[in-house]
C-alpha positions as CSV (number, residue, x, y, z in Angstrom):
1,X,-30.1,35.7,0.2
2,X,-26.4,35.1,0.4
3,X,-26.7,31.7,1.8
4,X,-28.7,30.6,-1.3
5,X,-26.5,32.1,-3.8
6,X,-22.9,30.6,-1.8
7,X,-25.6,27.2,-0.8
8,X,-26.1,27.2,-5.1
9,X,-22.6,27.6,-5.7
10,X,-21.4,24.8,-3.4
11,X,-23.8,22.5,-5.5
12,X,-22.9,23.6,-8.9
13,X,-19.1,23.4,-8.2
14,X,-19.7,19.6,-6.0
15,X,-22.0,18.7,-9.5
16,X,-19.0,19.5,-11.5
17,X,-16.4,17.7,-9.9
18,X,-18.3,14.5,-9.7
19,X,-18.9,14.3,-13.3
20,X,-15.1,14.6,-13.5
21,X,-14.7,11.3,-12.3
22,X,-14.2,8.1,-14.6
23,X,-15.5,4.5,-13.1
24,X,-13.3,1.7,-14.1
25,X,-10.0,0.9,-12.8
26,X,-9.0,-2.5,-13.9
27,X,-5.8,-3.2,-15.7
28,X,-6.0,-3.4,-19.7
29,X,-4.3,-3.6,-22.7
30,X,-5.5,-2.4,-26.7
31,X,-3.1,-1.6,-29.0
32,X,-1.4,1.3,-29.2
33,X,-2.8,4.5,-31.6
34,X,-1.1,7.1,-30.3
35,X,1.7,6.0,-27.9
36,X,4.2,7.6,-30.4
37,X,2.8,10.8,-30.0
38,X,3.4,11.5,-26.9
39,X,5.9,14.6,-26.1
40,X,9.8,13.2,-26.5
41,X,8.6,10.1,-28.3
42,X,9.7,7.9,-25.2
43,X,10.5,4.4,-25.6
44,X,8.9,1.3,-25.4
45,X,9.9,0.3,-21.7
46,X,9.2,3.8,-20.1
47,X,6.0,4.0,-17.9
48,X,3.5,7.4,-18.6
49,X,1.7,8.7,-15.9
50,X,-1.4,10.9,-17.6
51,X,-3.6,13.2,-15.5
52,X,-5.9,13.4,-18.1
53,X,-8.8,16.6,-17.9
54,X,-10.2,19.2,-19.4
55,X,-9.8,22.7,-19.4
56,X,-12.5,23.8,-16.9
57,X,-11.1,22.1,-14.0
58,X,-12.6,21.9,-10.2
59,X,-10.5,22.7,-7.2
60,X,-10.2,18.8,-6.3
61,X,-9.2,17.9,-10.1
62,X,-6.5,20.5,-9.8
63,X,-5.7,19.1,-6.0
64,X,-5.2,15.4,-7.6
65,X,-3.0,17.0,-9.9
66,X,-0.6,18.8,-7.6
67,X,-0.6,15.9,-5.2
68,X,0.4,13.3,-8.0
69,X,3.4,15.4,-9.4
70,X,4.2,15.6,-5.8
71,X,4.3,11.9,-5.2
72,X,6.1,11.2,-8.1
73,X,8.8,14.1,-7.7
74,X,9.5,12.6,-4.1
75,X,9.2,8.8,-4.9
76,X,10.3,8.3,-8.5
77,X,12.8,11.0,-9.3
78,X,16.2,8.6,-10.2
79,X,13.6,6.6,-12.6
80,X,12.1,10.6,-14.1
81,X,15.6,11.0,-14.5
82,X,16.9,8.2,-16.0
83,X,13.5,8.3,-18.7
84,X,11.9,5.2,-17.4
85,X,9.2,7.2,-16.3
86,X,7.7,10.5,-17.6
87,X,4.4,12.3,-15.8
88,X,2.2,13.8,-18.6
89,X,-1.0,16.3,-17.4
90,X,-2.5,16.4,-20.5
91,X,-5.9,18.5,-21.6
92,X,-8.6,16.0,-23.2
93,X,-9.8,19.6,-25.0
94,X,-6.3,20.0,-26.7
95,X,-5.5,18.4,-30.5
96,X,-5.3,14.5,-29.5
97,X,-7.3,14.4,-27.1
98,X,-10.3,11.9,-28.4
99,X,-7.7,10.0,-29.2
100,X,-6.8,9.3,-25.7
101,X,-10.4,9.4,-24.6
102,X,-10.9,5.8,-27.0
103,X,-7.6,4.7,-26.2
104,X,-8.0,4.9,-22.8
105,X,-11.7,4.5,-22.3
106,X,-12.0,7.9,-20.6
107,X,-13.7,10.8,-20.8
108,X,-12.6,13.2,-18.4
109,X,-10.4,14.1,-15.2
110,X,-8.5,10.4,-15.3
111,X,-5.3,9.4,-13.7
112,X,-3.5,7.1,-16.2
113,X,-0.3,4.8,-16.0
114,X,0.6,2.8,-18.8
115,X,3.3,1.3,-20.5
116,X,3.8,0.1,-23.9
117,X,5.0,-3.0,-25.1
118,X,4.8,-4.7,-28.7
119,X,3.3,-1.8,-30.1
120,X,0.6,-3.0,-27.2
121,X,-0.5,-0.1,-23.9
122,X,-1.2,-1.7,-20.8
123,X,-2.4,0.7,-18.4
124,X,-5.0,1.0,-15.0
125,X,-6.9,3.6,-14.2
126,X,-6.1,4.6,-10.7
127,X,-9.6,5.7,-9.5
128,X,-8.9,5.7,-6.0
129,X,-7.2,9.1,-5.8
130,X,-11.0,10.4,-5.5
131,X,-11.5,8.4,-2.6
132,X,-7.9,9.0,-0.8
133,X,-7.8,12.8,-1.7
134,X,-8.5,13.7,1.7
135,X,-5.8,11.3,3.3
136,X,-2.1,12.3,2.3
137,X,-0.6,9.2,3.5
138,X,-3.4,6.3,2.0
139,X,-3.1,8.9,-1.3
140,X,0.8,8.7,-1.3
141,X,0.8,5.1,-0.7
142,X,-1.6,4.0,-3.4
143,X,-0.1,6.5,-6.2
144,X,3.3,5.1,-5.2
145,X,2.2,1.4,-5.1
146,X,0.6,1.3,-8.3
147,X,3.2,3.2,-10.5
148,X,5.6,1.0,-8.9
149,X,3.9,-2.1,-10.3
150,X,4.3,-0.6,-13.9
151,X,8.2,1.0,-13.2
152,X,9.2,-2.4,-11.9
153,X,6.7,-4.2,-14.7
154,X,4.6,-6.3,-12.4
């Protein structure tokens, strides 16, 4: 009896975190509807990282999370300080929220860079933290390389 019950909780809680995942990672650019209303109103040239979810969250969305704040606390904290960057977890279920979803084409746990230019958001989604979530290095490598692009406007 108990290995049914924790066997049907495993596959509820593995269904849940795989419909967290969004499927498209290329680069794009629309223009901007609600890049001024971000928190602090940052200018055009700084870089947003987003960890876009909701508010039920799995233990991996919450893991992609932590490890991304962690990444960019060891690797980007001179441009954090300086305001050329600023990391943004941000609940799709809060006021704004379906405006991200159409501006960004998402519509759940997401991680985001972007950067506005000309009243213009490029951003990528950066799918591959699913994949690399249980390799600290290959996660830390790709998180770093692809902000990186957008920081030094590659």
């Amino acid at each position: 009896m108990l290995f049914k019950l924790t066997r049907g909780v495993l596959v509820v809680l593995f269904l849940s975190c795989c419909g967290c995942q969004e499927r498209q990672s290329n680069v794009a650019s629309v223009p901007s509807k609600v890049s001024g209303q971000q928190k602090g109103n940052p200018a055009a040239s700084t870089v947003m990282v987003y960890y876009f979810h909701r508010t039920v969250r799995c233990v991996t969305c919450l893991s992609i999370e932590a490890n991304v704040a962690q990444v960019i606390e060891d690797n980007f904290h001179q441009q954090m300080a300086d305001g050329r960057l600023m990391w943004m977890p941000f609940n799709l279920d809060d006021p704004g929220g379906k405006e991200f979803e159409k501006e960004f084409e998402i519509a759940g746990s997401t991680l985001v860079v972007a950067r506005t230019d000309d009243n213009r958001v490029q951003y990528k989604k950066l799918e591959g933290v699913w994949q690399l979530l249980g390799d600290p290095e290959r996660f830390s490598e790709y998180v770093t390389d692809e902000i990186g692009k957008f920081v030094n406007d590659e």
